[in-house]
ROZA-767477 format. One record per residue (C-alpha): residue in one letter; x, y negated, z. Coordinates in pm, whole numbers, plus 50000, padded with zeros to 5 digits. Last residue first. Example, Ala and Ser with C-alpha at 12.3 -4.5 7.8 and 13.67 -1.06 7.14 Angstrom:
<recs>
S513675010650714 A512305045050780 
</recs>
This chain:
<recs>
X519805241648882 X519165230048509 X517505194648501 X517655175948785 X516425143048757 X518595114548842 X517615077448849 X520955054148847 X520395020548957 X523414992348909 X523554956649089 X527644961848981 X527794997048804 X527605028748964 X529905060648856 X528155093049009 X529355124249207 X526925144349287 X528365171449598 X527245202849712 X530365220849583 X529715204249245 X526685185149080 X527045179448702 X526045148348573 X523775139648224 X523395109548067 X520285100747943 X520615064648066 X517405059148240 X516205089048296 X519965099948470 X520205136748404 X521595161848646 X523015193048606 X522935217548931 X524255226649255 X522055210149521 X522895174049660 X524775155549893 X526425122049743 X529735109549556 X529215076349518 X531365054149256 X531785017949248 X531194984849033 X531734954649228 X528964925849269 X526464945449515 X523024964649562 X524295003349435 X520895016549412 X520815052349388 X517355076049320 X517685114249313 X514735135149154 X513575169149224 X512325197449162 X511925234749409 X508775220249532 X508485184949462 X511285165049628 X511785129449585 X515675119949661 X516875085849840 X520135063549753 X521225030549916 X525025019149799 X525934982749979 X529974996749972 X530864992050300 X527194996550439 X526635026050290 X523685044550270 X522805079750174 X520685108050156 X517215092350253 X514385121450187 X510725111350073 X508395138149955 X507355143649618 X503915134249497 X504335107149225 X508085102449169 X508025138949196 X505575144748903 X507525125348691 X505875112848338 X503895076548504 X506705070648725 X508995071848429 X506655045548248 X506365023848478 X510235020748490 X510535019948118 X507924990748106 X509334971848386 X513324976248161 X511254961247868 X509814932648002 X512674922748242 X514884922447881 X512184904947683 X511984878947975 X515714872247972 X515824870947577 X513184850747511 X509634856347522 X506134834247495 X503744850347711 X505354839548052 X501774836248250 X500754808348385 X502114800148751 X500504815149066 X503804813649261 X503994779149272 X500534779549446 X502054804649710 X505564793949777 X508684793049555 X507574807449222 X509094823148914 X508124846848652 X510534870448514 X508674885648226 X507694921148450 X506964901148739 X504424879348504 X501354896848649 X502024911649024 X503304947648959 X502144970849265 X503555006749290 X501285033049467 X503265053249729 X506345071049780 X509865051349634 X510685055949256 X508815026949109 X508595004649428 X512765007749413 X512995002648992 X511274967349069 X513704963649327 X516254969149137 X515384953248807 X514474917449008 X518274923349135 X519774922248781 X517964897948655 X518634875748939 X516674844448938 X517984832149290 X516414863349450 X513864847149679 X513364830149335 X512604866649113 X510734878049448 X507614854349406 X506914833949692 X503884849149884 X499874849049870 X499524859749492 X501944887349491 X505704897749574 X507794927149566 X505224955449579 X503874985349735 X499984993649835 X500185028050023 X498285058249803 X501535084049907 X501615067750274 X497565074450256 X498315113350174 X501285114750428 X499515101350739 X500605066350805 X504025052450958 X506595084150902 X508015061950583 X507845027250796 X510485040050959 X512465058350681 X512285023950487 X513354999150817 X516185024950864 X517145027050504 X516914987450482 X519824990250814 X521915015550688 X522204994550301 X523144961850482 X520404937150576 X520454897650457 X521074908250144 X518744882850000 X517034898149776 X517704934749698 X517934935650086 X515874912350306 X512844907349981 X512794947649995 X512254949750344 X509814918650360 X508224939850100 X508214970150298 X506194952550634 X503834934250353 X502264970850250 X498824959950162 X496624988450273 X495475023850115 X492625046050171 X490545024350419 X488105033250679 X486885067950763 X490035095450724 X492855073550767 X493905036250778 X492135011750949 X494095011751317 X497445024851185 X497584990550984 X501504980151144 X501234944151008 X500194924650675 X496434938650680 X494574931150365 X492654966550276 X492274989849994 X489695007549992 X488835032149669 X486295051449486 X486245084749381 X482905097349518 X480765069149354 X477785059949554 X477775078049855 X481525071949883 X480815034049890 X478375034750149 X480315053950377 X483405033650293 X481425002750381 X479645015450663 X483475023950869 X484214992850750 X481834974350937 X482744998351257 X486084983651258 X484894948051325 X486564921751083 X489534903251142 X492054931251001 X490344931850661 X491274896450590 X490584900950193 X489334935550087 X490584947349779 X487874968449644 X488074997349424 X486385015449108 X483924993248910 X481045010048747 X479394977248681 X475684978048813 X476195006349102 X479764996349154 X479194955349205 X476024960149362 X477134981849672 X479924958549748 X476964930549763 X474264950149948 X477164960950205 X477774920150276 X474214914250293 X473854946850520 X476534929650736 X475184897150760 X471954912450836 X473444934051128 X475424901151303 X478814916851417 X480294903651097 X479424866751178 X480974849550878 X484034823150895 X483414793350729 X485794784150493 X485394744950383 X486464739550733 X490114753350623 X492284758850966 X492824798150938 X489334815950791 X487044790851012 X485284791651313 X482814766351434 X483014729451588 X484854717151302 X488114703451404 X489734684951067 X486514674950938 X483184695650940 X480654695451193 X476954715351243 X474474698751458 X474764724451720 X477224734851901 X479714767051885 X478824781051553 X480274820051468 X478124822751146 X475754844451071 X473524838751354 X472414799551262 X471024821550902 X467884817051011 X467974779451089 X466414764351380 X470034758751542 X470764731651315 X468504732251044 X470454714650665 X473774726450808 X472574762650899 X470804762450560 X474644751950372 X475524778850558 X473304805350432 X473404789450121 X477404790350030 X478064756750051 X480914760050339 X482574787450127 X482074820250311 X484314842350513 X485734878750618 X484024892750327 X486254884850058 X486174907149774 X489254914649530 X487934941649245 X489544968949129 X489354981748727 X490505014648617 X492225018148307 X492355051648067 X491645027247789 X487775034047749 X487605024048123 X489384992448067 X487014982747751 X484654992448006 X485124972348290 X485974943748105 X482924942547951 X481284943248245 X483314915548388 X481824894648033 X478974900148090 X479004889448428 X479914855248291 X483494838748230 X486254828648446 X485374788248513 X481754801948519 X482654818748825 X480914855948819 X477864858348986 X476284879449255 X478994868249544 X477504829049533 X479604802949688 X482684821849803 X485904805749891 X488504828049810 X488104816449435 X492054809649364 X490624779849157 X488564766549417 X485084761949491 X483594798849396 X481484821649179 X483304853649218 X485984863949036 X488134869449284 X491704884449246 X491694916648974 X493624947349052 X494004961348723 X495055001248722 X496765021848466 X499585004748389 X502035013448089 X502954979647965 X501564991147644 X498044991247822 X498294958547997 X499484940647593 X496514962047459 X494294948347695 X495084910747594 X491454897547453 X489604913347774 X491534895148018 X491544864447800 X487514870547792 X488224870948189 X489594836648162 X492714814048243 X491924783248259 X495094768048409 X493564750348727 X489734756548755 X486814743848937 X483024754449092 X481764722449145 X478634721449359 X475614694949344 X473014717849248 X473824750749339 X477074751549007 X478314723748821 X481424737948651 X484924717248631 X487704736548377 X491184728148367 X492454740148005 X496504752948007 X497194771147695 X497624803947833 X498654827347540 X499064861647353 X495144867247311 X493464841347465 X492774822047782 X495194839048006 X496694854348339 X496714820348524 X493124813148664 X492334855148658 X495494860048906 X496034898548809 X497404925148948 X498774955248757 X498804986948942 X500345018048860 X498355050748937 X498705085349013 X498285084249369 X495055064349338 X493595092149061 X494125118649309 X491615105049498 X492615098849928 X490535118450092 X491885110450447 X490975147150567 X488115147550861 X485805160150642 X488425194550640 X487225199150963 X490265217951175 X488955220551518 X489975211351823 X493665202451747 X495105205352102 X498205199752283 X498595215852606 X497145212252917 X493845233152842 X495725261552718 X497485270353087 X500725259553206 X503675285553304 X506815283753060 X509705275653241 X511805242553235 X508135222753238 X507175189453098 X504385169353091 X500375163953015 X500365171852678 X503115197052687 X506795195452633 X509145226852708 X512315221852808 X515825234652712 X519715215752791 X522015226652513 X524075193852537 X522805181452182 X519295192752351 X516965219152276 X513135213852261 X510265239652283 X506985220652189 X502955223452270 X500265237052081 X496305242752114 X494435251451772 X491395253651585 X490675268551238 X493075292751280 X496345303051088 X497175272051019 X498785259150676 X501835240350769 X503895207950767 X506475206651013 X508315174051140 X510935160451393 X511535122651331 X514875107351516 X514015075751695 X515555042951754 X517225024951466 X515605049251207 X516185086551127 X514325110350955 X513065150050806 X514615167451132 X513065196151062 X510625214151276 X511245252551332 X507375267951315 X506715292551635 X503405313551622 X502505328451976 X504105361452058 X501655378652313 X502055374052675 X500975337152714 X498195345452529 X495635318152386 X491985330852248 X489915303152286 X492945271452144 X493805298051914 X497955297951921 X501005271751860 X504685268551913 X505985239951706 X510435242251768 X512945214551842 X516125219551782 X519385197751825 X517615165252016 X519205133352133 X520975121351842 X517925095251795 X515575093652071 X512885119452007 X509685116851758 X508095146451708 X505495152251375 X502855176551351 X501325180050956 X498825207250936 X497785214250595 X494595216250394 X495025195450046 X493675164250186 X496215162050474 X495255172950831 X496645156751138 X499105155151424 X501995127251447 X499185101551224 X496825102151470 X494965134551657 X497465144351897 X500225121952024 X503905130652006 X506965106752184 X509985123452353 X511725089052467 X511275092452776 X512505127052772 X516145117652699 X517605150652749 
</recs>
């Protein structure tokens, strides 16, 4: 037995509590090592070693390159609890695994084992319901529109502070927003994801001048709130993008620092090394990246940070939004966003974090930062296979199945998926303008866990090869490539929208092959389910894979498959998806 690689660590995301009450304890062991592996648990006050303690089998629920994932999910029988593991080898070799070793024979008192102190149901992720359920539609204000149906391209130049331009590329508006809500709501979304609208330099508007105002180049702050509740009155919530990792250099707290040197009060809000102030291509204070017009804020500074908390806290009490995107989340202190989200669920109960981290985001995610994050580790995925097919169909189902056991399971089922968005090339040119491959992997963030992300123009076939090419006008004119994206997005959205298990059913790979480039996953909900294949190559083939005796029906085709002797077996076409629900078991 490989007990180096026997990995468990109590209160993270291999032991916790999900919103709805239950234990989840998950093992990781080297992969093949392990044959059973068995949860014993007790009372962490009133343990026995004489009396039957409660053992729960775990399952073997997945596999990636390394590790095999052992996992129970439970309801407890005591509010606190001590545990520890009983593990079998492929060679029959036994040991038991406690927090502070191993042991062939049982003999080690409570204290040494694993422990769950006590079950607080406060200390849940609370992740809303609403989040789970949703489809996002994000949208680059500039480029989006100007008017109903259209994006006739208007640069607009604003004097704003004086002797600031606030600027525009395309023109796009949030009246153009407004005018073209029926066109988000027949797409089937429920959930705009707006990029900032705040009064700002640039035309992507991550460079802050005044976080009270909308940009005039977008519209007013009547105009937002109108948008909130024509989007409300839809069945459409509306998040926000907020950047509170930096400023724009004429912001007026810096634009004071510049003016007084070190004599200004606002000298402590930013993270200045000398004193008078510099610009140019080494300023001598810290930026976001290399851009001196980007001033990098002071978030350990306590009236930066209640500025910062007085903003997010305007924003929902005045306009009723419902989430922030947080820009740069993983450069600012921990304990900030700890005071946001306890701000934020003072004021509205429901609302939502989502937060800018493009790496492993175990740190912020969980029961008292963010809900959701980005998820740039799966699109990479995505972009590798369905894109480039740079991966074979084992090796994306490893790097899936991995990132699968990352977070707790009510933030994995809330995680921010997509192919592409405002800060990376869009997928449709990593794919070489595949139709056929943009459907796949759009119909893969439909079907896998988690919240599914469509970056405006996706669903028309928009291209772009880096990240200002990728923030094109929107395709509102169609032909027959665009109408044909357009109609298979709305389909997809659509099905995630009607299927329970698309929405809360838990992950299982079935099947990849690497001779054949045939991925497939099922969602199970209960005694339901729904089986997703992806045949990712030229040739037409046919799978044959492990499921439960039953008819099928594909929801995309409507045609219906009988499962025999354990077995589906399915006819794919070349860059084909098949999206089974079973129907009659």
């Amino acid at each position: 037995m490989f007990k180096e690689a026997l990995i468990h660590k109590a209160d993270s995301s291999m032991c916790y509590l999900t919103d709805d009450g239950n234990v989840v304890i998950t093992l990781k062991a080297k992969k093949g090592d392990l044959s059973q592996a068995v949860l014993i648990y007790d009372d962490r006050y009133d343990f026995h070693i004489k009396r039957d303690c409660i053992r729960i089998p775990l399952q073997k629920v997945m596999s990636d390159e390394l590790y095999d994932y052992f996992q129970a999910e439970f309801k407890c029988a005591y509010r606190r609890m001590c545990y520890y593991f009983s593990l079998i080898d492929k060679d029959g070799n036994h040991v038991y695994m406690y927090q502070d070793g191993f042991s062939d024979v049982f003999s080690w008192g409570r204290q040494r084992l694993f422990q769950f102190p006590y079950l607080h149901r406060r200390d849940t992720p609370h992740v809303p319901a609403w989040l789970k359920e949703s489809v996002m539609y994000q949208i680059f204000p500039d480029s989006f529109a100007n008017g109903k149906g259209r994006i006739t391209e208007q640069p607009a130049s604003h004097t704003v502070e004086g002797d600031v331009k606030a600027e525009s590329r395309f023109g796009g508006t949030l009246r153009g927003i407004i005018d073209n809500i029926s066109y988000i709501k027949d797409l089937g979304v429920n959930l705009i994801y707006l990029n900032p609208v705040f009064t700002a330099l640039s035309y992507h508007k991550y460079d802050t001048v005044d976080y009270y105002k909308v940009d005039p180049c977008l519209g007013t702050n009547d105009d937002l709130k109108e948008l909130v509740e024509i989007c409300h009155s839809n069945g459409i919530r509306v998040m926000l993008n907020i950047v509170f990792n930096q400023s724009s250099n004429k912001f007026f707290a810096f634009r004071d620092v510049v003016e007084n040197g070190a004599n200004s009060g606002y000298a402590g809000w930013y993270h200045i090394e000398s004193f008078p102030v510099k610009g140019g291509k080494a300023p001598n204070y810290e930026t976001f990246g290399f851009y001196e017009t980007m001033p990098k804020f002071n978030t350990d500074n306590l009236e930066v940070e209640e500025y910062l908390l007085d903003v997010a806290r305007y924003w929902v009490r005045e306009y009723d939004v419902d989430g922030y995107r947080l820009d740069v989340a993983n450069e600012l202190p921990h304990e900030f966003w700890r005071r946001l989200r306890h701000e934020m669920d003072k004021l509205k109960k429901d609302f939502v974090l989502i937060g800018e981290v493009w790496h492993d985001a175990s740190s912020w995610i969980g029961r008292d930062q963010f809900h959701s994050v980005m998820n740039f580790p799966l699109m990479y995925a995505i972009w590798e296979f369905f894109g480039l097919n740079s991966v074979n169909a084992h090796q994306f189902s490893e790097a899936v199945n991995r990132l699968t056991m990352l977070y707790p399971k009510d933030n994995t089922q809330a995680m921010m998926n997509f192919i592409d968005n405002h800060d990376v090339a869009r997928f449709f040119t990593i794919a070489g303008a595949n139709v056929d491959k943009l459907k796949m992997a759009a119909a893969f963030i439909m079907t896998y866990v988690g919240l599914p992300s469509v970056y405006y123009g996706d669903e028309k076939g928009v291209e772009g090869r880096d990240i200002n090419d990728a923030r094109r006008k929107m395709i509102w004119e169609d032909d027959e490539r665009s109408a044909s994206i357009h109609s298979c997005f709305k389909k997809l959205i659509r099905l995630r929208r009607e299927n329970e298990e698309l929405i809360y059913g838990d992950y299982r790979p079935l099947h990849a092959d690497n001779a054949g480039n045939v991925y497939s996953f099922a969602r199970v909900l209960d005694q339901n389910s729904i089986i997703c294949v992806f045949n990712n190559a030229t040739n037409a083939t046919s799978v044959s894979l492990p499921a439960g005796n039953g008819t099928y029906e594909d929801l995309l085709t409507q045609e219906g498959f009988k499962a025999r002797d354990g077995l589906l077996s399915l006819p794919m076409d070349a860059y084909g998806v098949r999206i089974l629900k079973l129907i009659k078991g």
